[in-house]
C-alpha positions as CSV (number, residue, x, y, z in Angstrom):
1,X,34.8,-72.4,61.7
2,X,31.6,-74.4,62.0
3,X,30.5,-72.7,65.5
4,X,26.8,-71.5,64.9
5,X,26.1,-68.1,63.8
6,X,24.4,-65.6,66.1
7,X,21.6,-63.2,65.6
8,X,23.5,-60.3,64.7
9,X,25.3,-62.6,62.1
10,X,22.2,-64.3,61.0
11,X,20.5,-60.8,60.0
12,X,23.6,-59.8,58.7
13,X,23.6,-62.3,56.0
14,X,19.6,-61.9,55.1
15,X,20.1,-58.1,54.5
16,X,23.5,-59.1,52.6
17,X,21.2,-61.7,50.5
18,X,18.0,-59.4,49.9
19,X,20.6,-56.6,48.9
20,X,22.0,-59.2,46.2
21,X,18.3,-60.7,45.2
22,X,17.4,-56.9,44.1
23,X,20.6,-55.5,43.0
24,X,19.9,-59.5,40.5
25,X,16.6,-57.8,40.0
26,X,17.5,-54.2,38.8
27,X,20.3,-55.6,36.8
28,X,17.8,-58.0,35.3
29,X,15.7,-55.6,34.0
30,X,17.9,-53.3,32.4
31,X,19.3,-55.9,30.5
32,X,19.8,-54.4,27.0
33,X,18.6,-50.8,27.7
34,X,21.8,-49.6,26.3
35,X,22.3,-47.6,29.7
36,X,26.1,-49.6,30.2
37,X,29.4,-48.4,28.5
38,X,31.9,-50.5,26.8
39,X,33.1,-53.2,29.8
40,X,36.2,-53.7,30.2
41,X,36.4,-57.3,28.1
42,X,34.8,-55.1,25.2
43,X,31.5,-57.2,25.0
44,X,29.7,-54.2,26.3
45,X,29.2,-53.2,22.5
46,X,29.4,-49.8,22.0
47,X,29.5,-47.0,24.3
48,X,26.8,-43.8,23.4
49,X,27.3,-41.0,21.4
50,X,28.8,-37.9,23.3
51,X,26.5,-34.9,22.0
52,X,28.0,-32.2,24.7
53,X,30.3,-29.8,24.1
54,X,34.0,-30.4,25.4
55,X,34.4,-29.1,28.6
56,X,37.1,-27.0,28.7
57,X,38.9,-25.2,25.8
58,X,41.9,-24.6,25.7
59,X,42.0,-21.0,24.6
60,X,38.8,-18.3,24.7
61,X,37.6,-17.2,21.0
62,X,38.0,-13.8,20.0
63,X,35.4,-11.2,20.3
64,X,35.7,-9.7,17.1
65,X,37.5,-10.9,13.8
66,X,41.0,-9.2,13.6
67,X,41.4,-6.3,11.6
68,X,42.4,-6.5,7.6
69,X,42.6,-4.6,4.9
70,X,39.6,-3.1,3.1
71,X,38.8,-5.5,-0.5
72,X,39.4,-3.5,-3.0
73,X,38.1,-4.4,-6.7
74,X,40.4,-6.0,-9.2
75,X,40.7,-3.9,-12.3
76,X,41.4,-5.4,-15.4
């Protein structure tokens, strides 16, 4: 366990720390953007608005109102 670690593991662990130093960095600056959900723990605050339609329906409108009976006038 405390043998040296070779070149391949060596750049291994630089790419593995830049990766982490600007995955910090993005999540860093998009600190309170609003672009994140609800977490898991709930102190995500409050997840956005949903402003599409649903996606599926479960049954097609109709075409054309159904057919009724003509209004006729109420006499007195």
């Amino acid at each position: 366990m405390t043998g040296q670690v070779g070149p391949r593991g060596l750049a291994i662990l630089v790419l593995a720390g830049i990766a982490g130093i600007l995955l910090a960095i993005l999540g860093w600056s998009q600190r309170g953007t609003g672009l994140v959900g609800t977490s898991v723990g709930g102190l995500g605050g409050p997840a956005p608005a949903r402003t599409a339609a649903p996606a599926h329906t479960s049954a097609p409108a109709p075409a054309t109102a159904p057919a009724s009976t003509p209004a006729t006038a109420t006499e007195p």
